[in-house]
N, C-alpha and C positions, 0 to 999 in steps of 0.2 A: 588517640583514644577518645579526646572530645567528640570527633564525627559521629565514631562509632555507638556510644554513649546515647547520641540528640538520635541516631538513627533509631538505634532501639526504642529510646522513650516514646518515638513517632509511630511505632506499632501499633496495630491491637490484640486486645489478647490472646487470640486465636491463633497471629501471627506470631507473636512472642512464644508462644507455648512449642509452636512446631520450630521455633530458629534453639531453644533448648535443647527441645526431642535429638533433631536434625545434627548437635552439636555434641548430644551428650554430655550438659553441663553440669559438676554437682553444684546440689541445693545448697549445701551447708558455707559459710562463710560468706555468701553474697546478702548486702542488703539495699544495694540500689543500684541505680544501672553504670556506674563508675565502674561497679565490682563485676559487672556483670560482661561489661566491655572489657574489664582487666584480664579474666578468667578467656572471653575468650580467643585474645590476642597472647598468651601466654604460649610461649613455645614449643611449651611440649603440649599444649592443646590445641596449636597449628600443627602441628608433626600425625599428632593422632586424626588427626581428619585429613591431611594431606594422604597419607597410608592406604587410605579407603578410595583414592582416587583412581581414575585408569589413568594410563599413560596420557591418552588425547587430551584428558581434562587438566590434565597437569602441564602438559603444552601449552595450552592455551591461557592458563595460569601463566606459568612463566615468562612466558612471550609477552603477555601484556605487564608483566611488570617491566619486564626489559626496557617497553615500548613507553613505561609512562602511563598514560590515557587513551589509548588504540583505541581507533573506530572499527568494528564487525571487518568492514574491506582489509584493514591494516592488516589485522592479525590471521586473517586468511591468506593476506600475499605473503609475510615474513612466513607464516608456517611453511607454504609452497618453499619459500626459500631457502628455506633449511630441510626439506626433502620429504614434508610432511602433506605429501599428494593425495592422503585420504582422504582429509578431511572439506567440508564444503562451507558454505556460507549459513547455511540453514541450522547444520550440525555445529558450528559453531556459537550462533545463538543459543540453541539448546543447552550448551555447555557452561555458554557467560548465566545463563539464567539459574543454573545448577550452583555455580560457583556463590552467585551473589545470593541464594537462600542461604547457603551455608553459612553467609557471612565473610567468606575471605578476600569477595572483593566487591565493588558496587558496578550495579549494571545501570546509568545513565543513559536512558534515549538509548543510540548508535556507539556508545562507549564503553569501553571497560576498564575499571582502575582500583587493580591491586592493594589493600591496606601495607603501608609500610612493612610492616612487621610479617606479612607475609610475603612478601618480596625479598626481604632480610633471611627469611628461614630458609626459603628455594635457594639463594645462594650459598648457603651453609653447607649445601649438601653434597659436592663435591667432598667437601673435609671430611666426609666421615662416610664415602664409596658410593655415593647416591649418584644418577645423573645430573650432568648439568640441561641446561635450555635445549644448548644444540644437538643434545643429544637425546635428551625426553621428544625433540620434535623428528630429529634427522635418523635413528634408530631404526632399522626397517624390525616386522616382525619376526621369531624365527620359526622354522618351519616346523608345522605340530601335527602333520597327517603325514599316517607312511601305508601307503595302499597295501592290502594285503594279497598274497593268493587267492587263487579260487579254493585249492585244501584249505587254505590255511581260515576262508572265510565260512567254508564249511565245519570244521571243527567249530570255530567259535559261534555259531548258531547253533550247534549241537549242544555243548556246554551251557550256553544258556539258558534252554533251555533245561535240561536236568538244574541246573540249579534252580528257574522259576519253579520246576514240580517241587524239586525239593523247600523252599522256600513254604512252600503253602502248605505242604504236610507237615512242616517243622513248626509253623503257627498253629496250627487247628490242632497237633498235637499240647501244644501252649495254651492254648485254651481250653482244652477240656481238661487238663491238668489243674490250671486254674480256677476251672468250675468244680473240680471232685474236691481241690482245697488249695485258698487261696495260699502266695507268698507273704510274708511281710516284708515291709520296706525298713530299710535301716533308719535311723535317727540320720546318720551322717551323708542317706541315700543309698541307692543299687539296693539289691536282696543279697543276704546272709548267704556262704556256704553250703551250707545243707539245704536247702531249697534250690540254691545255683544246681546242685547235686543232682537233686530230685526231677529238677526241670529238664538238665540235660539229659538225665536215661528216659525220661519221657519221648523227648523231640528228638532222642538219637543223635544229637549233634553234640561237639567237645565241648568242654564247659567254659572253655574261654569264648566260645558265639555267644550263650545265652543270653549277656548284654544288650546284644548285639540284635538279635530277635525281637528283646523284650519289646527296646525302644523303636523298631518296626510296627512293633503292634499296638504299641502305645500312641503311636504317630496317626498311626488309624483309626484309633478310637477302638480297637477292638476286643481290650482289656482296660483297667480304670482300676483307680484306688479309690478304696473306699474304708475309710476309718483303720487308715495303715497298713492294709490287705492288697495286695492284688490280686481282683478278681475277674469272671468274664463278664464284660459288659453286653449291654442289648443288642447292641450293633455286631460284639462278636458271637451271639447265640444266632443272630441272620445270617452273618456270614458263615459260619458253616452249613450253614441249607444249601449254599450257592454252588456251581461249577466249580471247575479249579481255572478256568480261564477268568473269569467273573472273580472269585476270591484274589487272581494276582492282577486283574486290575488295578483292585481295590489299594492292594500294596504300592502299586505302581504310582496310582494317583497320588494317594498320599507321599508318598516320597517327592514327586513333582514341585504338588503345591509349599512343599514346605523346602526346596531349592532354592537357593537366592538368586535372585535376577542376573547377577553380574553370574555365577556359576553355571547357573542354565548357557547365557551364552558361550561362553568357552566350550560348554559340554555338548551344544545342540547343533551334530553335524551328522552327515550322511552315514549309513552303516558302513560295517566293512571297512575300516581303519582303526592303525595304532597308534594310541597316543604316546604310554610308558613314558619313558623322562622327558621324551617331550613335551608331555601337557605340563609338568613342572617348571620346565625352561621358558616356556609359554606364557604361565601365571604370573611368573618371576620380572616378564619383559610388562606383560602388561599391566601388575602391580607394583612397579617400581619401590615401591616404599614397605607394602603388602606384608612381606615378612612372614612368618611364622604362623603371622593370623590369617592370611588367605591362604598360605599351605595349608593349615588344617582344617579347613572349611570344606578344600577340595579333596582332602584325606576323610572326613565323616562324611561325605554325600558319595567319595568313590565306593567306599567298603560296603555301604549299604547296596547302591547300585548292584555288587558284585554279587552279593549273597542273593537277592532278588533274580540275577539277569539280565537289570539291565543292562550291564556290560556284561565281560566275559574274555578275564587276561587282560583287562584293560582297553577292551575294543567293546566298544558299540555295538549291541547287536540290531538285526532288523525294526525286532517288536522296542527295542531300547529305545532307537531311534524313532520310532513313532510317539514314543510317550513324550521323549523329550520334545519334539515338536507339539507338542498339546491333542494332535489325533488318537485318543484313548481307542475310539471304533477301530481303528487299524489295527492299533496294537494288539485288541483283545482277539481281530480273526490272526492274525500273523501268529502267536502264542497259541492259540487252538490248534495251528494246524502243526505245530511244532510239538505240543504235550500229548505222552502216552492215550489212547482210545480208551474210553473208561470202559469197565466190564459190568454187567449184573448176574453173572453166576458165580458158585464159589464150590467149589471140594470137600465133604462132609466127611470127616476122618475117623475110627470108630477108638481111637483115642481121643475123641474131643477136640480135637484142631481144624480147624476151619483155616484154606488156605485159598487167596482172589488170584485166581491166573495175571490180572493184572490190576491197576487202578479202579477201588470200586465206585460205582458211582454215590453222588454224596446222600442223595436220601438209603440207599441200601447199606451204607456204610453207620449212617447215624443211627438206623434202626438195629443192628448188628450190634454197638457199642453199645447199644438198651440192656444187653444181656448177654456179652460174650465181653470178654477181655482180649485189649491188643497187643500182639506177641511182635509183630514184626513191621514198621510201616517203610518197604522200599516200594519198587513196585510190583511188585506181586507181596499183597497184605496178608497177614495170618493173625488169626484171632483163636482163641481157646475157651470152651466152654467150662464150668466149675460151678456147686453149688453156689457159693458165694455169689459168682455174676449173675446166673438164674435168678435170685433170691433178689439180687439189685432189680432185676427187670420189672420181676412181679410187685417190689414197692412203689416202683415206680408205674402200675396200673394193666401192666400184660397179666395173660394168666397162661398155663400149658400151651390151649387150642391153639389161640393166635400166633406162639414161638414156632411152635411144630409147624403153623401152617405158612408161616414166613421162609421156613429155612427148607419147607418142600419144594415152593415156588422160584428157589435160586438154586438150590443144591440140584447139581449134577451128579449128584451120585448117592442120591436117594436120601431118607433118613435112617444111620446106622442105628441098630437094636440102642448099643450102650448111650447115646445122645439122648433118643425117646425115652430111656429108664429114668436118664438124670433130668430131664424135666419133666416128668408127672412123677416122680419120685419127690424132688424137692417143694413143687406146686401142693403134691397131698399133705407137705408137713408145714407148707409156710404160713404162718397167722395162728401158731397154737402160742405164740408169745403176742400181746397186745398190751399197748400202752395207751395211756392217755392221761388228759389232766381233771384234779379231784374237781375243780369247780371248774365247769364250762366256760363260764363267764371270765374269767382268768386263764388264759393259756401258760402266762409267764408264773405261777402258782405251784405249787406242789401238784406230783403228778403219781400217777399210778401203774404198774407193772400186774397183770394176771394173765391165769393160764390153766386149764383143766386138768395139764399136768403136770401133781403137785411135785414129781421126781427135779420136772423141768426149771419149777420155781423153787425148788429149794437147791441146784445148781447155781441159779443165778444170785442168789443171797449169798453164800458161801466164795463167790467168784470174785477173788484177789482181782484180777486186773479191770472187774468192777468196784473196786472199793468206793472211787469217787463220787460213786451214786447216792453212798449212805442209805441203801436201804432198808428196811425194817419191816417185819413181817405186820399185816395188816388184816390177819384172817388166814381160813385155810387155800385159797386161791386167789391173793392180792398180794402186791409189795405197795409201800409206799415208800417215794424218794423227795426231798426237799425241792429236788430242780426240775425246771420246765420238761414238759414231755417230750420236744423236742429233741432237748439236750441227752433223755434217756433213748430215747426210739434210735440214734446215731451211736450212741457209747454200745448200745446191742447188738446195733445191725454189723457195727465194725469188729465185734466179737462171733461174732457168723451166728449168732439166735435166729429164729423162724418170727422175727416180731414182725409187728402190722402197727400203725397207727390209726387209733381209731375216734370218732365225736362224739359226743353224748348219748345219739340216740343207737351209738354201737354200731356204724356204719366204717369202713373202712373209709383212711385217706391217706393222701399221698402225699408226705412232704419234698422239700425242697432244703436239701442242705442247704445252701449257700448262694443268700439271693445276689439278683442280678446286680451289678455295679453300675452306679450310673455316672456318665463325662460328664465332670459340670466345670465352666470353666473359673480358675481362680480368680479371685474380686481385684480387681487393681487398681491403685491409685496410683494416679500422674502424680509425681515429684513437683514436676511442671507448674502445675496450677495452685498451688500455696507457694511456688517463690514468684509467681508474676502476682499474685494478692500482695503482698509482701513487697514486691518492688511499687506496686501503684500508691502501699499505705505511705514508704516514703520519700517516695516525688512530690514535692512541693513546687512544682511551677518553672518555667524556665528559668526566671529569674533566682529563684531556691538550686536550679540547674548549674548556672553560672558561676554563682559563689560557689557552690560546691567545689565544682572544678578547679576553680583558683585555689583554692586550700588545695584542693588536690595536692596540684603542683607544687605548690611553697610545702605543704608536708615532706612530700619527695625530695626537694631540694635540702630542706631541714634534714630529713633523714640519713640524705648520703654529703651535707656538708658541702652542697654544692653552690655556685653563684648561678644565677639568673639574671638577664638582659629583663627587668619589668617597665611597661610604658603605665603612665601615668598622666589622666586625663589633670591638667590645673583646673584652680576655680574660673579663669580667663577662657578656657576650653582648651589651651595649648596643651600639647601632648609634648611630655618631656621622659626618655629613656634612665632608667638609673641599673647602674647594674652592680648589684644588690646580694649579700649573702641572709638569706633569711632568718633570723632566730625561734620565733614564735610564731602562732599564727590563734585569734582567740578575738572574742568580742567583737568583731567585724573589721579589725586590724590585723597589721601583722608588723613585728617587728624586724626589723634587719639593718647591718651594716653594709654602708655606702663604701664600697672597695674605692673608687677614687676622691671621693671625698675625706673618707679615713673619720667618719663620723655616723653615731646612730640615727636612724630614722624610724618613725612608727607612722606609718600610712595606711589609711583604710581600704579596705577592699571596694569598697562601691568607687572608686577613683582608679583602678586596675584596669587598664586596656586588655593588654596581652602580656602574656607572658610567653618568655623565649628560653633558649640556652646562650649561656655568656660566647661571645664571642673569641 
């Protein structure tokens, strides 16, 4: 522990901080570097960092405990010798370099040598089903590819695709969900119930994915919380402008980057193979210690993969395989030529149903959701017209001409009498309700409700599932309500009134229910850097170093009652062995009985050579 201890103190900060990070130490209970080398020679926090190791690194651990103090050549020929023909000279270094940031062992020049206590834990591990040495080195790997058919490689290129479409419709559906009205986030995390509810009849999928989605899109930045809400952020109002090959990039990448290295590897191999139990048996071999936490690592990066496309049944597919090698470009034409041909014409039904032969494309689709509701999204989309959605278009800045003249230029089959009625029907009645607020200069202020038609406003006064408005007559063609105009113009529009929002000088405007969400990333403080303040305030010097450690020891001994071999510098310089049970330890001495003398002794610490274990 002394080594380890002078090794730490000989840090600098920067280096001290990332051997914390690197180790996962907690803060709490350490206050110098005694504690600091105590924590992380502690067993079960050599366990937890051995776990994280692959097999090779763990070889090369072992071996050179075996070995003592192995030189780079040494522990390259014993590996050979134990049948570990992988590994080379180079990769080795690599490895000794890795191990001794960790801390678990020191890399000397051409050496590598094991701390005791890590050498102590690797043997342990037979007792409780772990590999030993010869077999962390001598193990061959077990086989994790199982070639598929040409059917069978067919299918699963097929499936993945449908699931990439599907994936990207099941988002955008998610987001504009979330744009018409955010979720909230629980206190304890996820979303509530009724929202989970809300969200899966939106995106069509069962309500045990929506999870599963969410954290897809969250991964992308392409929704965001914002004061407990999830909402659509900026990045997801671009992304639905985009393609559907371009939008599942997007998912693809972000799943990528947020992969772990050691998973990527495992995962990044040629298409057109099965993993199934075998990439478990795989994990298992190459995480020997791995456990539970590297199954599940590869259980949330699989499932996502799945719903996305990048696999499919657990096979790789083409464009999967692209991604995980980092060639996005490929992926994104492999996925093009595999996703439905987008349409821009649609079906004008004279029940109001609008129905897309097949995938519309996404600006005639976004322009369509301006003022049509969507009834069905497989692929061939169906949308329905209704005052209500009209009414949505036009607050949102259409008026008849341009609908009519949108829905001539895609509709194949003209525009039906009953379609034309219901928009210049509902265009002639919308805006005989207008709100706004009393004092311009205040928008958050009391606001105002009028309308020519006093029938209409004295509906709305009268109107129970307006109660929350509180409002109160203000003349014979005004309401007034307490709360922002906003808040009235939304309680109206969701009750189907013909209202408008409008500014002072009586001009019509367009609100925006629910602004955009913006990623900001949370503020984080290093744990790190207040316990290495804390370990520098107190280091007192080597010499402050040295006593410590003596006490150290003699504590230890004190505490479990044990004897100690202590050498002892005399005032002649002779160094004389007394082996000693310590009693106290205080004032720059320490007291203890002399077991062969059978008498007390109090001797100071500055006169302490070394201290040993009784023999």
């Amino acid at each position: 522990m002394l080594t380890l201890a002078s090794r730490l103190r000989a840090l600098d900060d920067a280096a001290l901080r990332r051997t914390i990070g690197l180790r996962q130490v907690p803060t709490s209970g350490i206050d110098d570097f005694f504690d600091l080398a105590e924590a992380l020679l502690d067993p079960d926090a050599i366990q937890a960092t051995l776990s994280r190791l692959d097999r090779s690194s763990l070889a090369v651990l072992a071996v050179a405990g075996e070995l003592g103090a192995p030189t780079l050549t040494e522990l390259v020929d014993r590996l050979a010798d134990l049948g570990h023909d992988t590994i080379d000279a180079a990769d080795v270094c690599s490895r000794a370099d890795r191990l001794d940031a960790l801390m678990l062992a020191v890399r000397e020049g051409d050496t590598v040598r094991p701390y005791p206590a890590v050498v102590a834990q690797l043997r342990r591990w037979p007792e409780h089903g772990l590999p030993s040495t010869g077999a962390l080195a001598g193990v061959p790997a077990p086989t994790t590819l199982v070639s598929l058919s040409a059917t069978e490689g067919r299918f699963t290129e097929r499936l993945a695709a449908e699931r990439a479409f599907g994936a990207v419709l099941s988002i955008a559906e998610l987001i504009a969900e979330l744009a018409r009205e955010p979720a909230r986030e629980l206190s304890r995390g996820g979303l509530g119930l009724p929202d989970t509810k809300r969200l899966s009849a939106a995106m069509g999928v069962d309500l045990e994915e929506v999870p599963a989605f969410v954290s897809i899109a969250v991964r992308a930045d392409l929704i965001a919380l914002h004061a407990g809400y999830w909402g659509e952020s900026v990045a997801g109002e671009v992304w639905l402008t985009e393609g559907s090959a371009e939008r599942w990039a997007t998912l693809a990448e972000s799943w990528l980057a947020a992969l772990p290295a050691d998973v990527r590897e495992i995962l990044a191999h040629r298409p057109g193979v099965a993993w199934g139990d075998a990439l478990h048996r795989y994990v298992a071999w190459l995480y020997p210690a791995g456990g539970a936490w590297m199954e599940g690592r590869i259980a949330d990066f699989a499932r996502d993969a799945e719903l996305i496309g990048i696999t499919a049944k657990q096979v790789t597919s083409s464009a999967g395989a692209a991604v995980l090698s980092g060639d996005i470009d490929a992926a994104i034409s492999t996925i093009t030529a595999s996703l439905p041909a987008e349409v821009g014409t649609v079906y004008l039904q004279h029940d109001l149903s609008i129905v897309a032969p097949g995938p519309l494309s996404r600006s005639i689709d976004d322009r369509l959701r301006g003022f049509a509701d969507v009834e069905s999204r497989e692929l061939a989309s169906s949308y329905r017209l209704s005052g209500a959605s009209v009414t949505r278009g036009l607050a949102a800045g259409d008026d008849a001409e341009s609908m009519l003249a949108f829905l001539s230029t895609i509709s194949l089959t003209g525009i039906p009498q009953p379609v034309e009625y219901l928009v210049r029907d509902t265009a002639a009645r919308y805006g005989r309700v207008r709100v706004g607020s009393v004092d311009p200069a205040d928008p958050t202020g009391p606001s105002y409700v009028s309308s020519v038609d006093e029938a209409l406003l004295g509906a709305i006064a009268v109107d129970q599932a307006l109660s929350a408005l509180h409002v109160v007559a203000a003349g014979d063609d005004r309401l007034h309500s307490a709360l922002p105009a906003d808040r009235v113009f939304w309680a109206l529009s969701d009750a189907r009134y013909p209202v408008v929002a409008e500014n002072a000088a009586g001009e019509v405007v367009h609100l925006r229910r629910h602004a955009l969400a913006r990623v900001t990333a949370p503020p984080t403080v290093d744990p790190a850097v207040g316990l290495v303040e804390r370990l520098r305030t107190t280091d007192g010097g080597e010499a402050k170093a040295a006593s410590a450690w003596l006490a150290r020891q003699l504590d230890a001994a004190i505490k479990h009652r044990e004897s100690v071999l202590v050498s002892i510098r005399m005032p002649d310089g002779e160094i004389v062995d007394y082996l000693l049970e310590p009693a106290s330890v205080g004032g720059g001495r320490f007291r203890a009985r002399d077991r062969r003398a059978d008498i007390e002794r109090t001797l100071p610490l500055s006169s302490v050579v070394s201290i040993g274990p009784a023999p």
